[in-house]
Every structure is written in structure tokens, then in C-alpha cells.
PyMOL Python script that loads the backbone (N, CA, C, O; Angstrom):
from pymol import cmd

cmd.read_pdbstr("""\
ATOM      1  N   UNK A   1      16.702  14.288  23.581  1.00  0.00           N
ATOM      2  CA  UNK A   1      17.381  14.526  22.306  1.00  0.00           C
ATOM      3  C   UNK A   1      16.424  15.217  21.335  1.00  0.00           C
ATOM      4  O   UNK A   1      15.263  14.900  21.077  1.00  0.00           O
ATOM      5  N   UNK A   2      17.285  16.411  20.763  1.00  0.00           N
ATOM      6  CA  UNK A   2      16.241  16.884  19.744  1.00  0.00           C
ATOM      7  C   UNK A   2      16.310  16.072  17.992  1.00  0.00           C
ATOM      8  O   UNK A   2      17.259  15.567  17.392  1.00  0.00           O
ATOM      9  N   UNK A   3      14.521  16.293  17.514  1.00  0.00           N
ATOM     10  CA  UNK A   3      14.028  15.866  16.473  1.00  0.00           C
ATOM     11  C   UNK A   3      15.778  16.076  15.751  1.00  0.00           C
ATOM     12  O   UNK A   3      16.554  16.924  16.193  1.00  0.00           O
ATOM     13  N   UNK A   4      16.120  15.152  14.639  1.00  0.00           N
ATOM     14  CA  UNK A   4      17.151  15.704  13.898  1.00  0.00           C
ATOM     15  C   UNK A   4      16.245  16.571  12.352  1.00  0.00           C
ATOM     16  O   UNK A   4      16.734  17.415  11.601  1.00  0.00           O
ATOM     17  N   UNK A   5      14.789  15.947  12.307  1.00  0.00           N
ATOM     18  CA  UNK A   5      14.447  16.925  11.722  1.00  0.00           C
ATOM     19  C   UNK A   5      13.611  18.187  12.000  1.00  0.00           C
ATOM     20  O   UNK A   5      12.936  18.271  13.026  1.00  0.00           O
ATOM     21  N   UNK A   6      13.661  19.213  11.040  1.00  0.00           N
ATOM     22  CA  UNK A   6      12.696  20.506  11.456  1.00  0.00           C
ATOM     23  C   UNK A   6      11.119  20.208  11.443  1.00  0.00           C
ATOM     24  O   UNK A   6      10.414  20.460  12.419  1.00  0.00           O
ATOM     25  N   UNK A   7      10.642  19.666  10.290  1.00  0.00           N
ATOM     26  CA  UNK A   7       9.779  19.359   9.605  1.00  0.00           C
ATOM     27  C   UNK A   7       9.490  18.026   9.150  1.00  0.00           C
ATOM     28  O   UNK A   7      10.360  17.166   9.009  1.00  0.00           O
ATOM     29  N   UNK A   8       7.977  17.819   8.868  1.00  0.00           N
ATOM     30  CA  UNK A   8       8.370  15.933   8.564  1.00  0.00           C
ATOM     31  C   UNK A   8       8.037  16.607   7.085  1.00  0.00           C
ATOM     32  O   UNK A   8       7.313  17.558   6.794  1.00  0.00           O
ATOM     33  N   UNK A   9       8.820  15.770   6.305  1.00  0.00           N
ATOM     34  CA  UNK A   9       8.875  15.535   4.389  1.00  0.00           C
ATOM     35  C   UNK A   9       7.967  14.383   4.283  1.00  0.00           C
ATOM     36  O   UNK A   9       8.019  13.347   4.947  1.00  0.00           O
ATOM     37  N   UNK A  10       6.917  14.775   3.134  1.00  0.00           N
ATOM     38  CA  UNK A  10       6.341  13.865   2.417  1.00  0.00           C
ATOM     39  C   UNK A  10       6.793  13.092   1.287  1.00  0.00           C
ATOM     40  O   UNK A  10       6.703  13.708   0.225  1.00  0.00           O
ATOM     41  N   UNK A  11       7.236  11.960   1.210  1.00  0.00           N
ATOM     42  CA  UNK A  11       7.804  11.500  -0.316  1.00  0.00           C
ATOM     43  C   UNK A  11       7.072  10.969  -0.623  1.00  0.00           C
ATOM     44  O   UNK A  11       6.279  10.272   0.012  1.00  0.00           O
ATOM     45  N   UNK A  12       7.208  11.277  -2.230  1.00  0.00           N
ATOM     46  CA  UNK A  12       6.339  11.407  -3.471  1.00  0.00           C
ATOM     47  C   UNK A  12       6.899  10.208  -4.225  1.00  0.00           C
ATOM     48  O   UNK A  12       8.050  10.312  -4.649  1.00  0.00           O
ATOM     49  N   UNK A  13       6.404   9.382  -4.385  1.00  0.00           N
ATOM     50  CA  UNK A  13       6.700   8.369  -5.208  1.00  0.00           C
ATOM     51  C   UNK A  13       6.010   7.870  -6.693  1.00  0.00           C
ATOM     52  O   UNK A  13       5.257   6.899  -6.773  1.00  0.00           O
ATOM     53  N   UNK A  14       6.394   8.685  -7.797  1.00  0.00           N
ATOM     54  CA  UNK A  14       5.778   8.506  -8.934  1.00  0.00           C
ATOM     55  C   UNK A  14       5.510   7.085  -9.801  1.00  0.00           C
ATOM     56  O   UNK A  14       4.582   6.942 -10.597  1.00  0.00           O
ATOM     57  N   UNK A  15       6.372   6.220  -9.524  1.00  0.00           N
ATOM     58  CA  UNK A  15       5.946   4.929  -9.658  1.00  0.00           C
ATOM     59  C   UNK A  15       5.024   4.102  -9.253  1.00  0.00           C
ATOM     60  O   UNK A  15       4.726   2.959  -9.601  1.00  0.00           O
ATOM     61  N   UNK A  16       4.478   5.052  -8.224  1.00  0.00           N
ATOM     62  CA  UNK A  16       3.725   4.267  -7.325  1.00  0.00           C
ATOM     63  C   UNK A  16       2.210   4.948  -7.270  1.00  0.00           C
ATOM     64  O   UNK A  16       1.222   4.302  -6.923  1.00  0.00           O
ATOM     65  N   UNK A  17       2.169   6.384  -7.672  1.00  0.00           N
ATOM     66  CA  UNK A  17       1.187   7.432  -7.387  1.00  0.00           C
ATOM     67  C   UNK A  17       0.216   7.617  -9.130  1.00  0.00           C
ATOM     68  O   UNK A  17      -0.902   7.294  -9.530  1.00  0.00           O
ATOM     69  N   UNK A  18       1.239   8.205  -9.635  1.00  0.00           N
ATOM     70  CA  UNK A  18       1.011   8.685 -11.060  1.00  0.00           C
ATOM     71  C   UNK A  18       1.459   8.398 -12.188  1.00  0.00           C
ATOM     72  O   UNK A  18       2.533   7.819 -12.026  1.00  0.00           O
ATOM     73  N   UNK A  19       1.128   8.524 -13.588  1.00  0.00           N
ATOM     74  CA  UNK A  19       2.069   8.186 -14.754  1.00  0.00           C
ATOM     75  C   UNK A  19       2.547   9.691 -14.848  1.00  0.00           C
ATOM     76  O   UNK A  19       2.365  10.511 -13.949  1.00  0.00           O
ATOM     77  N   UNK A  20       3.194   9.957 -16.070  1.00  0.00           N
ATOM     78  CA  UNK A  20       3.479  11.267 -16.381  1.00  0.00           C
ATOM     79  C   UNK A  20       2.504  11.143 -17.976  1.00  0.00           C
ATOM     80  O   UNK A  20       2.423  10.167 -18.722  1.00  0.00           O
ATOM     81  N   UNK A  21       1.780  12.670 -18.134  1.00  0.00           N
ATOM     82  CA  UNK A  21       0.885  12.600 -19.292  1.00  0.00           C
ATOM     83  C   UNK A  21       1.477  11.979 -20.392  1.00  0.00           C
ATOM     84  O   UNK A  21       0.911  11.235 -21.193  1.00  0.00           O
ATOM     85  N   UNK A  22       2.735  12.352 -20.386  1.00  0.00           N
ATOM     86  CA  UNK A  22       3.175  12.495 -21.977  1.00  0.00           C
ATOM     87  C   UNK A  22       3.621  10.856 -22.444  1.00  0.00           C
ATOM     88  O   UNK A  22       3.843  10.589 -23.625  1.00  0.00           O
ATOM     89  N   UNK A  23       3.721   9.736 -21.254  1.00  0.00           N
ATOM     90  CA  UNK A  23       3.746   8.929 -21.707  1.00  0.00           C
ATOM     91  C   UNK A  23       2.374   8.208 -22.260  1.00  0.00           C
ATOM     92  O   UNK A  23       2.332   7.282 -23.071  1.00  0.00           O
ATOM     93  N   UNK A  24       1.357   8.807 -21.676  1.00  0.00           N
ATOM     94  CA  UNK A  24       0.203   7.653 -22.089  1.00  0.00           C
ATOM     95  C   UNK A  24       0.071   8.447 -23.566  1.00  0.00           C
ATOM     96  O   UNK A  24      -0.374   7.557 -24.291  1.00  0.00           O
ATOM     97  N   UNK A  25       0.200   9.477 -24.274  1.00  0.00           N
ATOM     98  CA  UNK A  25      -0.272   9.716 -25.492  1.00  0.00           C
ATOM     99  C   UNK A  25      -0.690   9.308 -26.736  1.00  0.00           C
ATOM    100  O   UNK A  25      -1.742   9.349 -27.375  1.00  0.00           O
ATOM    101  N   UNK A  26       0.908   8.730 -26.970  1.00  0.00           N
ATOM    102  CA  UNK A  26       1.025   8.075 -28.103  1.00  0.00           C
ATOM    103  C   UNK A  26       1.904   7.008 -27.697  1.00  0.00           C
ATOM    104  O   UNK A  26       2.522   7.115 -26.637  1.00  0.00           O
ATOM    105  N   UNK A  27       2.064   5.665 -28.663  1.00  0.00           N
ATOM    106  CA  UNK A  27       2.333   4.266 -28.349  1.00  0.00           C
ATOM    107  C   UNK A  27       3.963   4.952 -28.924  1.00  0.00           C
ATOM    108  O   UNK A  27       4.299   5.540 -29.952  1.00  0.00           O
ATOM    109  N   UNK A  28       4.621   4.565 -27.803  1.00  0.00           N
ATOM    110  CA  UNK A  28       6.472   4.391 -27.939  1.00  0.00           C
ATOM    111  C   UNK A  28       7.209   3.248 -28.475  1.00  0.00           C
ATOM    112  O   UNK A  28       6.624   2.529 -29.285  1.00  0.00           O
ATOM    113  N   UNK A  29       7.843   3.106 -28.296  1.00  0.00           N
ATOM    114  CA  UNK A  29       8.784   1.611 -28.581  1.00  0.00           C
ATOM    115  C   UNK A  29       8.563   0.975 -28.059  1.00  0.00           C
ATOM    116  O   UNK A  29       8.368  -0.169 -28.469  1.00  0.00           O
ATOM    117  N   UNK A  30       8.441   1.378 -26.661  1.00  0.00           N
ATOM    118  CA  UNK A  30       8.496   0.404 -25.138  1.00  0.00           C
ATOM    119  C   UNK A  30       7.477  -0.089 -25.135  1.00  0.00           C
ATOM    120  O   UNK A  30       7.489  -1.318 -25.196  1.00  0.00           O
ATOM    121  N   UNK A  31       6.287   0.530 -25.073  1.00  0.00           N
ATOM    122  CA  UNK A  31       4.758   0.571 -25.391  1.00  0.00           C
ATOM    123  C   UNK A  31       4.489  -0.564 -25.921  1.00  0.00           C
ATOM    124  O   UNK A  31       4.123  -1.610 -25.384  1.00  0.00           O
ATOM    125  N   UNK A  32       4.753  -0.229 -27.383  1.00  0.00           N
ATOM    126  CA  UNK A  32       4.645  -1.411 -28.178  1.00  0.00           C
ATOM    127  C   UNK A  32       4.996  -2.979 -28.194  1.00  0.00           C
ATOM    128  O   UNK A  32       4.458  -4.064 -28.410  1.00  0.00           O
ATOM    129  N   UNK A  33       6.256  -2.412 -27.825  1.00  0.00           N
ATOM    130  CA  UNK A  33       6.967  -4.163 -27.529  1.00  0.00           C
ATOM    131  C   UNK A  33       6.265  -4.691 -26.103  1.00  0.00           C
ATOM    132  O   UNK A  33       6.146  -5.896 -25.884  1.00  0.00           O
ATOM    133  N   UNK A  34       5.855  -3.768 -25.244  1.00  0.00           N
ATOM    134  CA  UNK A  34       5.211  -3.808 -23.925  1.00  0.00           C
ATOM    135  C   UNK A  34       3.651  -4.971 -24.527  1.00  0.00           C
ATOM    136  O   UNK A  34       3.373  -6.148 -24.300  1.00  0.00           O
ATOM    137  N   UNK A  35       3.105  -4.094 -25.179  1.00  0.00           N
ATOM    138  CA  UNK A  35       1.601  -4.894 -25.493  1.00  0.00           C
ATOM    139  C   UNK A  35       1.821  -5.797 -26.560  1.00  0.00           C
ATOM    140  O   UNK A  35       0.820  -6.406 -26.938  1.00  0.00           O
ATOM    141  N   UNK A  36       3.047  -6.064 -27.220  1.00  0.00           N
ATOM    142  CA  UNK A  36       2.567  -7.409 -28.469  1.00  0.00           C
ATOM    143  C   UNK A  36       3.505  -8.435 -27.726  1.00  0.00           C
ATOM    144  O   UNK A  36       3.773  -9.390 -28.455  1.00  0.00           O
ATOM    145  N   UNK A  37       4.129  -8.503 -26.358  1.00  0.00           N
ATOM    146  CA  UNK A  37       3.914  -9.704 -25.664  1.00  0.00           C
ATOM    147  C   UNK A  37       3.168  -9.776 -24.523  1.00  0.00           C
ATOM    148  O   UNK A  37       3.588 -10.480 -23.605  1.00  0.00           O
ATOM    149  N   UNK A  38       2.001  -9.099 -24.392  1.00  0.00           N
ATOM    150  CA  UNK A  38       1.196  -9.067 -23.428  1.00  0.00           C
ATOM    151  C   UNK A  38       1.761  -8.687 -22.116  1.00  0.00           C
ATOM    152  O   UNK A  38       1.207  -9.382 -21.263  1.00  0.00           O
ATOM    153  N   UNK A  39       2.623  -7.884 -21.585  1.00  0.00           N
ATOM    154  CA  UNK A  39       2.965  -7.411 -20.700  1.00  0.00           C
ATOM    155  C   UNK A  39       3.646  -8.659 -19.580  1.00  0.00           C
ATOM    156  O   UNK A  39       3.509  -8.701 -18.357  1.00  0.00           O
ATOM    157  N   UNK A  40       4.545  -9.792 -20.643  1.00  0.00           N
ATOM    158  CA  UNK A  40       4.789 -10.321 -20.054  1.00  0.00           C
ATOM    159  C   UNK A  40       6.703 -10.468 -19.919  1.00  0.00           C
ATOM    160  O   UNK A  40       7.495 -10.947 -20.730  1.00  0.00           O
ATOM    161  N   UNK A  41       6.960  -9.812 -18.495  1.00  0.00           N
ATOM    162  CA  UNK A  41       8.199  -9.349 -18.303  1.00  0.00           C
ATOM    163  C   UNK A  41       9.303 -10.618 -18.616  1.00  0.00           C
ATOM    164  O   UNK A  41      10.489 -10.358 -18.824  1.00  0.00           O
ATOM    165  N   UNK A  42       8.980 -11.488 -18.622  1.00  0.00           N
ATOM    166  CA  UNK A  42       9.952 -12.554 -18.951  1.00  0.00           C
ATOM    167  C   UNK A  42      10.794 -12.106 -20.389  1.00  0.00           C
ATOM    168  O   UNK A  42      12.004 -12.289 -20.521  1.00  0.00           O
ATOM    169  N   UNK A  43      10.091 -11.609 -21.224  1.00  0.00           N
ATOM    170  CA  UNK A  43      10.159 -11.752 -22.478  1.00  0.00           C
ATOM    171  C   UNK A  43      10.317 -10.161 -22.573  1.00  0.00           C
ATOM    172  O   UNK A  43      10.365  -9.921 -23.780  1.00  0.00           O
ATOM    173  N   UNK A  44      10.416  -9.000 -21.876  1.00  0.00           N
ATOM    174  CA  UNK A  44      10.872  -7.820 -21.940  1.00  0.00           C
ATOM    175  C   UNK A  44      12.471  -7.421 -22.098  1.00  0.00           C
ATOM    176  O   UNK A  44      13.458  -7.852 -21.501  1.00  0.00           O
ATOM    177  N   UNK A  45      12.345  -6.511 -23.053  1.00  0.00           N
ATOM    178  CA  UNK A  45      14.301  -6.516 -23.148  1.00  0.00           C
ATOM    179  C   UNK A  45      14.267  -5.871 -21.931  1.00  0.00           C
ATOM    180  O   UNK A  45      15.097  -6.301 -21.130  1.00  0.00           O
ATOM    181  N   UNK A  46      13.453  -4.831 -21.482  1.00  0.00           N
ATOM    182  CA  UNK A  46      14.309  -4.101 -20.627  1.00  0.00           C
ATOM    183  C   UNK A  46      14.460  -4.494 -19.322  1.00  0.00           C
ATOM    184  O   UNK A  46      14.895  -3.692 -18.496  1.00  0.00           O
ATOM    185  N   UNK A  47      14.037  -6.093 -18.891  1.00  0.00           N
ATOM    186  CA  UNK A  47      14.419  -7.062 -18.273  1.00  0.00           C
ATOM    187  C   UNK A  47      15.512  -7.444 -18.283  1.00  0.00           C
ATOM    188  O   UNK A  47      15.871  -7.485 -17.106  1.00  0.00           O
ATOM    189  N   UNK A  48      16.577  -7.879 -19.152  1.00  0.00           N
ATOM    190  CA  UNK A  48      18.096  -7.760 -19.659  1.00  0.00           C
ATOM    191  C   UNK A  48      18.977  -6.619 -18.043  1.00  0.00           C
ATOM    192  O   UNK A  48      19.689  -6.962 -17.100  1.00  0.00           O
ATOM    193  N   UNK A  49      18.358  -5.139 -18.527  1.00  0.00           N
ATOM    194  CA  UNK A  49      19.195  -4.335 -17.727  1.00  0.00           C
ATOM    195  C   UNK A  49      18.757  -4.176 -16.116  1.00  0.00           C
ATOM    196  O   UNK A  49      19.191  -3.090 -15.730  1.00  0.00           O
ATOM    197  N   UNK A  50      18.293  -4.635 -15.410  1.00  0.00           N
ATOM    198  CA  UNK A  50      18.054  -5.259 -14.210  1.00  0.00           C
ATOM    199  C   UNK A  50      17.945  -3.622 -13.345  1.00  0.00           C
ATOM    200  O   UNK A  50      18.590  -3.186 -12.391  1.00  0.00           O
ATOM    201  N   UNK A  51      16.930  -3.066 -14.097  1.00  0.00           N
ATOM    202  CA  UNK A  51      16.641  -1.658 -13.389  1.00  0.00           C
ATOM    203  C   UNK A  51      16.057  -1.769 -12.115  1.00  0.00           C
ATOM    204  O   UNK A  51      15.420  -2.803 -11.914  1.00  0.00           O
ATOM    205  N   UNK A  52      16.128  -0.929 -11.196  1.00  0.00           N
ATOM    206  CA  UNK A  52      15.648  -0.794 -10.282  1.00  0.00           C
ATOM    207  C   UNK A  52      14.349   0.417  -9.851  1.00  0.00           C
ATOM    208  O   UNK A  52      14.329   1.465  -9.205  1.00  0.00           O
ATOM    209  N   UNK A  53      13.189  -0.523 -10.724  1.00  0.00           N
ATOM    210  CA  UNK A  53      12.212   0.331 -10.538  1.00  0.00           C
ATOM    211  C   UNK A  53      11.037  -0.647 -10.751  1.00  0.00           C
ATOM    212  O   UNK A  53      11.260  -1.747 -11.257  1.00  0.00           O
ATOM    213  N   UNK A  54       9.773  -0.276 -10.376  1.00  0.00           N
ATOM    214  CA  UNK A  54       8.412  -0.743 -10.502  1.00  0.00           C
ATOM    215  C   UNK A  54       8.397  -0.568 -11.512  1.00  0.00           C
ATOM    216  O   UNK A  54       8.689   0.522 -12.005  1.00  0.00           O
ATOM    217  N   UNK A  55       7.966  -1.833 -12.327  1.00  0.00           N
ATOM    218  CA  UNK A  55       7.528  -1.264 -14.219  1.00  0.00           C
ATOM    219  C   UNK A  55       5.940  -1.106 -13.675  1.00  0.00           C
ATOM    220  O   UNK A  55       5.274  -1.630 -12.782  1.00  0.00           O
ATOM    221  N   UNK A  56       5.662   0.120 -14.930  1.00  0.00           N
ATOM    222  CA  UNK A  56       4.455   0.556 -14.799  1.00  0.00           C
ATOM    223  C   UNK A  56       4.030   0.713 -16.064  1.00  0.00           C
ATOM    224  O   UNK A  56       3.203   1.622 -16.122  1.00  0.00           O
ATOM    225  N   UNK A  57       4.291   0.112 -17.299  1.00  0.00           N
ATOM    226  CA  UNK A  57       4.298  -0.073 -18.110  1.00  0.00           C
ATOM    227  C   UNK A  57       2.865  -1.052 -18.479  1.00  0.00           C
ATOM    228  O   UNK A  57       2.340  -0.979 -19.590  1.00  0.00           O
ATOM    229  N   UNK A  58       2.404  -1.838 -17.533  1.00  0.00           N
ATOM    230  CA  UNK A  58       0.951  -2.310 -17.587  1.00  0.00           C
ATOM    231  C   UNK A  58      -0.281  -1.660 -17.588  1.00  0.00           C
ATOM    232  O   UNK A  58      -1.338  -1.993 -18.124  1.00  0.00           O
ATOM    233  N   UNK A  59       0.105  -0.327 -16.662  1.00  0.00           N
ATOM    234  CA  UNK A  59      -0.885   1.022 -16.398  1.00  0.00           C
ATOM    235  C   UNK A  59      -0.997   2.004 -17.610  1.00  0.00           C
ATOM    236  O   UNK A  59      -1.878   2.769 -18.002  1.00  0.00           O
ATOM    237  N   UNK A  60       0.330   1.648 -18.067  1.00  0.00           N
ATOM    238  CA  UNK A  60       0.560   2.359 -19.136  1.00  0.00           C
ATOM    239  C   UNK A  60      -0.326   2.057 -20.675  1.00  0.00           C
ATOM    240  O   UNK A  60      -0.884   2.832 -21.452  1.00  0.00           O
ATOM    241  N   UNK A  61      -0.209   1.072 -20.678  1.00  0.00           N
ATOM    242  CA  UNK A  61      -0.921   0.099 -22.125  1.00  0.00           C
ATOM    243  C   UNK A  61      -2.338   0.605 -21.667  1.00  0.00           C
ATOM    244  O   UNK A  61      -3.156   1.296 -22.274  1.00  0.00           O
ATOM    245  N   UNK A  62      -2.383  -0.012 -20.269  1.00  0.00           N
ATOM    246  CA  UNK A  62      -4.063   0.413 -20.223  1.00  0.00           C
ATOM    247  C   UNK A  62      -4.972   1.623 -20.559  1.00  0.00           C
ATOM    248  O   UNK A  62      -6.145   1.594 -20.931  1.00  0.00           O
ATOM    249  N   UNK A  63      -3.978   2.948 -20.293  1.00  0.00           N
ATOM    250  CA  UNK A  63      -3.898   3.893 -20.156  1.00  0.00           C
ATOM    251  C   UNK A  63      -4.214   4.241 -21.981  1.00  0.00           C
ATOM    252  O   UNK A  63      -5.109   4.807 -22.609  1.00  0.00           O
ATOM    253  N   UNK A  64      -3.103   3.635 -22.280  1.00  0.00           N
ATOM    254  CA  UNK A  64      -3.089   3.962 -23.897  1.00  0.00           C
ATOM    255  C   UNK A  64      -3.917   3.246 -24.634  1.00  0.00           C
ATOM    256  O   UNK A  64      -3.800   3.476 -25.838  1.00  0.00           O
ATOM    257  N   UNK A  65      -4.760   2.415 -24.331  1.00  0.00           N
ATOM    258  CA  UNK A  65      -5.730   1.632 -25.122  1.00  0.00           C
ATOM    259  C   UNK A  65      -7.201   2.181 -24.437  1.00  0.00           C
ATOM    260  O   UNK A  65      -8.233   1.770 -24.966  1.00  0.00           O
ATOM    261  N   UNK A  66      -7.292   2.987 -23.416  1.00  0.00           N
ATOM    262  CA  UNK A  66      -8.614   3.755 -23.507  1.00  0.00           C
ATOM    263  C   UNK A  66      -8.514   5.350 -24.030  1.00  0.00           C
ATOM    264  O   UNK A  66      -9.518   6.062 -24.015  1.00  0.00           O
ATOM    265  N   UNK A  67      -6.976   5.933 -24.578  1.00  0.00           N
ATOM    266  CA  UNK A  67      -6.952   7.374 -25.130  1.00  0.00           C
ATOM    267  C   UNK A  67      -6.706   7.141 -26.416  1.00  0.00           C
ATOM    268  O   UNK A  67      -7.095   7.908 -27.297  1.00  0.00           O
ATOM    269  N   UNK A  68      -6.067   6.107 -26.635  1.00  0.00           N
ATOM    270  CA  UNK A  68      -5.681   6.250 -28.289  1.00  0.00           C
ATOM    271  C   UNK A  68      -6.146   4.859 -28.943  1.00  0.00           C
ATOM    272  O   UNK A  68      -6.184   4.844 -30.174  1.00  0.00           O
ATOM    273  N   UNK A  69      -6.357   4.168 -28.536  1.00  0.00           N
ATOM    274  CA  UNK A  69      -6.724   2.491 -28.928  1.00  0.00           C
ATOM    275  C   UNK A  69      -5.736   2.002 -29.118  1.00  0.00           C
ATOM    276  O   UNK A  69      -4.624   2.338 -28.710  1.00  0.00           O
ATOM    277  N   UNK A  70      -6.159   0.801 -30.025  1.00  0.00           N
ATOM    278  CA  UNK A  70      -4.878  -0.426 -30.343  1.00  0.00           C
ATOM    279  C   UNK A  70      -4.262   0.172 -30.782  1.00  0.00           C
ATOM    280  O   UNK A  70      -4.680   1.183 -31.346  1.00  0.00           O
ATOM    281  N   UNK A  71      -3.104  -0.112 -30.753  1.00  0.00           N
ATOM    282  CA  UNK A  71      -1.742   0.664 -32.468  1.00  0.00           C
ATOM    283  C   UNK A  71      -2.758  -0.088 -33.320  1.00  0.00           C
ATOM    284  O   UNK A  71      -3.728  -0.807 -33.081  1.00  0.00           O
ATOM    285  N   UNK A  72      -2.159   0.358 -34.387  1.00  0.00           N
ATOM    286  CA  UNK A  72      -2.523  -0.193 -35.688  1.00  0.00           C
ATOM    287  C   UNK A  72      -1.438  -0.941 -36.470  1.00  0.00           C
ATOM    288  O   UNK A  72      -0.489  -1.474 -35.894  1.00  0.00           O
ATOM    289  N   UNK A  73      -1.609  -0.965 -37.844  1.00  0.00           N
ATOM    290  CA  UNK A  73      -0.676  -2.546 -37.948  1.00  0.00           C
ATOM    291  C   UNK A  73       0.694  -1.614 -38.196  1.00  0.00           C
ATOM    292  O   UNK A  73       1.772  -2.097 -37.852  1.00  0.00           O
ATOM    293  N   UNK A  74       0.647  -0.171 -38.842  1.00  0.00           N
ATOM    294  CA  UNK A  74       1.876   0.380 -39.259  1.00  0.00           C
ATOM    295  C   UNK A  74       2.320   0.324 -37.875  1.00  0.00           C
ATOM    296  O   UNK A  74       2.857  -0.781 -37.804  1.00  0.00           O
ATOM    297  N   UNK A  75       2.412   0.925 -36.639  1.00  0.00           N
ATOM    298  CA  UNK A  75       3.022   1.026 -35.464  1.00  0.00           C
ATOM    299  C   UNK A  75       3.369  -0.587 -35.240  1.00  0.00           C
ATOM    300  O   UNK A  75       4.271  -0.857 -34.447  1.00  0.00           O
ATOM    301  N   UNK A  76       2.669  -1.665 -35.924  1.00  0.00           N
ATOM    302  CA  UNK A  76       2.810  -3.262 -35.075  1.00  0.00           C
ATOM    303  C   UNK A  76       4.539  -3.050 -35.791  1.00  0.00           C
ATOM    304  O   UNK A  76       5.448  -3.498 -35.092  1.00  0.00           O
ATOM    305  N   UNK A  77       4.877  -2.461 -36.986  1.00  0.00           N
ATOM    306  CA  UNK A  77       5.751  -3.330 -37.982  1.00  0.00           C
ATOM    307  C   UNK A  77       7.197  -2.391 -36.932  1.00  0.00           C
ATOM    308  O   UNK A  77       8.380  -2.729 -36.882  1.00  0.00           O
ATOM    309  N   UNK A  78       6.680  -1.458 -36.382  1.00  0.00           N
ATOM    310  CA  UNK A  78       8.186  -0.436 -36.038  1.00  0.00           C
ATOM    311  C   UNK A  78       8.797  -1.304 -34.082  1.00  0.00           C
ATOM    312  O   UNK A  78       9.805  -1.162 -33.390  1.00  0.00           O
ATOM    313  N   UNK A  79       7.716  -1.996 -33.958  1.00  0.00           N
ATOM    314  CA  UNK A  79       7.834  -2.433 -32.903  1.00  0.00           C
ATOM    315  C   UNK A  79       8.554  -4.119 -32.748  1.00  0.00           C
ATOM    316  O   UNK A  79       8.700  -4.629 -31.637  1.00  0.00           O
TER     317      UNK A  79
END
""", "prot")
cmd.dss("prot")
cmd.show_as("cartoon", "prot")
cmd.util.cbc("prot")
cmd.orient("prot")
């Protein structure tokens, strides 16, 4: 029986590989509410919508607290 494929495909899994730049920049909503409960998903809204994905949102904080530092207190109040 022949291969049903031509070629073997590599999949790329960005959840798993890379962030995308533009999230580590600056602190988001998510961000925020992400680090002032310590990255603890119990207590995440976006726990509520039962997504189906790796949060990477821990890599993320980390990410954003060695390019931009802590928020500061104006970003604490929008979060």
C-alpha cells in the first residue's frame, strides 16, 4: 500500500514552542489579572470559559517582568 502521504509535515505548535513578541511587551488585562493572583488558575476568569489550550500566560509574566518590570500601581488599578 502506498504512503497516503507525499511528504512528512512538521507541526508547529506555538503553545508549546514560542510566545508571539507582541504579547510580552507591554502588561494587558490578562497579564495583569494573570500576576496579581500569582498565576494561580483557580482564580482566573478565563478559567470560567473552559478553552482548549495550554495557558502560557506564566511564560508570559516571566517574560514581562525581565523586559518591562513590575506594572506599576497605575496599571495595578486598570486590572
Amino acid at each position: 500500500m502506498e504512503d497516503l502521504f507525499e511528504y512528512e509535515e512538521e507541526f508547529y505548535s506555538p503553545a508549546n514552542e514560542e510566545m508571539s513578541d507582541s504579547i510580552t511587551q507591554n502588561w494587558t488585562q490578562q497579564a495583569l489579572e494573570c500576576y496579581y493572583i500569582n498565576c494561580d488558575c483557580k482564580k482566573c476568569s478565563l478559567s470560567a470559559g473552559h478553552y482548549s489550550f495550554i495557558c502560557q500566560m506564566p511564560r508570559v509574566i516571566e517574560s514581562l517582568l525581565e523586559t518591562v518590570g513590575a506594572p506599576d500601581e497605575e496599571e495595578r488599578k486598570t486590572a
